[in-house]
C-alpha positions in Angstrom: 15.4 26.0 3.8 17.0 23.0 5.2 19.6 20.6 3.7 17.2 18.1 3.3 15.1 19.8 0.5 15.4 22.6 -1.7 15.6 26.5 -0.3 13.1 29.2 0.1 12.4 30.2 -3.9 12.7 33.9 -4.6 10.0 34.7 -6.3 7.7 33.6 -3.4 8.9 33.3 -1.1 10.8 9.9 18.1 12.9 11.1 20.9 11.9 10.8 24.3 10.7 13.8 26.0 12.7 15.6 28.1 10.9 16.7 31.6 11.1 20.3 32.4 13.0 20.5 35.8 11.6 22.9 38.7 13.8 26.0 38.4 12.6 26.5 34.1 9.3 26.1 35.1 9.6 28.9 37.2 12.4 31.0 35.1 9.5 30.9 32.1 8.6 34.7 31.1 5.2 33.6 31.2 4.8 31.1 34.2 2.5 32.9 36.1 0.1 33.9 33.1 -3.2 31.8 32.6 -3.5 30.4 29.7 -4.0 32.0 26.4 -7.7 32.2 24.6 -5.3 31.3 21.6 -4.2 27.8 23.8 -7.5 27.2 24.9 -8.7 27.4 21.3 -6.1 24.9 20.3 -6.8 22.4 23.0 -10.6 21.9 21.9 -9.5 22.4 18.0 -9.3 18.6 16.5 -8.2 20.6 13.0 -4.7 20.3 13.8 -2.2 23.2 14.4 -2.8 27.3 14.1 0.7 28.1 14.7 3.7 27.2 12.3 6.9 28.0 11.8 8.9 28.5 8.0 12.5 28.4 7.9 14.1 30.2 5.1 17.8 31.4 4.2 17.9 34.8 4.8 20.5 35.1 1.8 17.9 32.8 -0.5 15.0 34.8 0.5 14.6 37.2 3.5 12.3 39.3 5.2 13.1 42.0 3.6 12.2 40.1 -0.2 8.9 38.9 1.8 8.1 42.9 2.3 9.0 43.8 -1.5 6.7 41.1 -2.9 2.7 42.9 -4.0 1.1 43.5 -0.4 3.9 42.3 1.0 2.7 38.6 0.4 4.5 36.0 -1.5 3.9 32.4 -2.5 6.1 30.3 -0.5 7.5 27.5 -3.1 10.2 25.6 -3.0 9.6 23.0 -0.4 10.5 19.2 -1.2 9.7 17.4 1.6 6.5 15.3 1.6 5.5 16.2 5.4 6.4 19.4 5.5 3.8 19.9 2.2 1.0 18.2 4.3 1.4 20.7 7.0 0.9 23.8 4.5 -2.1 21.8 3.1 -3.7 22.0 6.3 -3.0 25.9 6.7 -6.1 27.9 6.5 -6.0 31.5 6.3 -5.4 33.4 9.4 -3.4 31.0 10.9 0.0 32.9 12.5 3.5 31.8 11.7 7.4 32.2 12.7 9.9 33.4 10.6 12.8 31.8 10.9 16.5 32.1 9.5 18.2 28.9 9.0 21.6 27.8 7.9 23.1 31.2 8.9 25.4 32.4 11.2 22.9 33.3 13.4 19.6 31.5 13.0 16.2 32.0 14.7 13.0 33.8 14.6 13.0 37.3 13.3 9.3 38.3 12.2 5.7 37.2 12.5 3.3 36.3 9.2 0.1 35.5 8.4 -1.1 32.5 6.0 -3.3 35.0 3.6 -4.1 31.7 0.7 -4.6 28.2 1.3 -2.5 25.8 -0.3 -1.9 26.0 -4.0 0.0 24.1 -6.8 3.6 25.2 -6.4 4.4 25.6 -10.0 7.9 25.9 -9.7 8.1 21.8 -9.4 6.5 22.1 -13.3 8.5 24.5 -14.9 11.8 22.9 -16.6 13.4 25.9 -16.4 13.4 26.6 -12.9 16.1 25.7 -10.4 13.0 23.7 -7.9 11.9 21.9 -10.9 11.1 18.0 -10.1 10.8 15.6 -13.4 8.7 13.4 -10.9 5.6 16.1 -10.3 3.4 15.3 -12.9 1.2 18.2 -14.3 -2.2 16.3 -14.0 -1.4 15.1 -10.3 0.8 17.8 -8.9 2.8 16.9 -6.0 4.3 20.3 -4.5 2.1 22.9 -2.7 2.7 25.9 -1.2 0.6 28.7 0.8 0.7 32.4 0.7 2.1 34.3 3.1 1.9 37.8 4.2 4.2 40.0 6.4 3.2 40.6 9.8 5.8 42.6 11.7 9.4 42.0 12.4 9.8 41.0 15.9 11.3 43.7 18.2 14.3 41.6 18.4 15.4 38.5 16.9 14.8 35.4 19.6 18.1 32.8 18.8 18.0 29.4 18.5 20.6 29.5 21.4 17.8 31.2 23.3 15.3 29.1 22.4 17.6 26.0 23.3 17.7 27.3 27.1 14.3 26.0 27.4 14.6 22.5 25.4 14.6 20.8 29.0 11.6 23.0 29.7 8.7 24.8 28.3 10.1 23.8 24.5 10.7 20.1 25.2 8.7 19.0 22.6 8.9 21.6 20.0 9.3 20.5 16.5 12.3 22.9 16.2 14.2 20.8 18.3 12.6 17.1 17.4 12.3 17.2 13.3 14.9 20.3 13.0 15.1 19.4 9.7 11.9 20.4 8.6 11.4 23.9 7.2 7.9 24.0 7.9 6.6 23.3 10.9 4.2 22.8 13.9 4.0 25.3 16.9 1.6 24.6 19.4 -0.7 27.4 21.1 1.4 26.7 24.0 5.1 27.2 22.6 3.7 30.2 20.5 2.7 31.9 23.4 5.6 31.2 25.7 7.5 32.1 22.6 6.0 35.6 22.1 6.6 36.3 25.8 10.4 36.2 25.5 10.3 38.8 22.8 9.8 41.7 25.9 12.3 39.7 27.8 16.3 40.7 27.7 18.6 38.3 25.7 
């Protein structure tokens, strides 16, 4: 999780934009692909986003933690940041996400999940005893949510935020990774998942 709320829980687990010059256009791995049924989807769906992305500390609470849990799904808690809640509160299941290593020698993407239960009270905020406990939640009107999430795959190789900054000026100009990086949860559009996804095949 990011500095500006509390990490990944163990037990669950307005800048301009930037035009994307000729030669990245062309250098994109999937350039000369039409579109995806997943993007065209997304461009007549007013429901908001079907792609996210959930940063987490891989020492806080890893991949590997995320495959221990029952099914290999875990609640993911911990969040304290009043947007990115309303993003998990508009997850439904099915919807795909990143998942993404942050403050870590090496961040970036490393493995695929699934959102497997809607948004739920995240009762960590109401237990005194536990470290993402918040005095301000009030039982009868909770204020923390979380969704579950289950374990996809582990990408074939992990995709670096250097690597995904090669394309800020281009295909990933307005990704939310680069625009509110201090969100743990996050947007992806159909568009940047797809183009995403392609570079997994492609060599570092």
């Amino acid at each position: 999780a990011e500095p500006a709320e509390a990490p990944k829980a163990k037990k669950a687990a307005t800048k301009k934009d930037a035009k994307a010059p000729k030669q990245a256009k062309k250098a994109s791995p999937i350039a000369t692909k039409k579109v995806s049924a997943a993007a065209k989807v997304q461009d007549c769906d007013d429901t908001g986003p079907k792609f996210w992305l959930f940063k987490s500390e891989p020492d806080e609470y890893g991949v590997d933690d995320l495959r221990k849990e029952k099914n290999e799904t875990g609640f993911w808690d911990g969040v304290r940041n009043l947007q990115a809640r309303n993003f998990m509160q508009r997850m439904k299941v099915g919807d795909q996400g990143f998942f993404y290593y942050s403050s870590c020698k090496v961040p970036g993407i490393v493995a695929l999940v699934d959102v497997a239960k809607e948004a739920a009270v995240d009762q960590s905020a109401l237990d005194p005893k536990h470290k993402y406990y918040d005095p301000k939640s009030d039982p009868a009107k909770p204020k923390w949510y979380g969704v579950e999430l289950k374990f996809k795959r582990q990408l074939k190789r992990q995709i670096t935020l250097t690597e995904l900054k090669e394309y800020k000026e281009g295909p990933l100009a307005k990704m939310s990774l680069f625009n509110s990086f201090r969100l743990s949860v996050q947007p992806v559009t159909a568009e940047e998942w797809d183009f995403i996804m392609a570079l997994e095949d492609k060599d570092a």
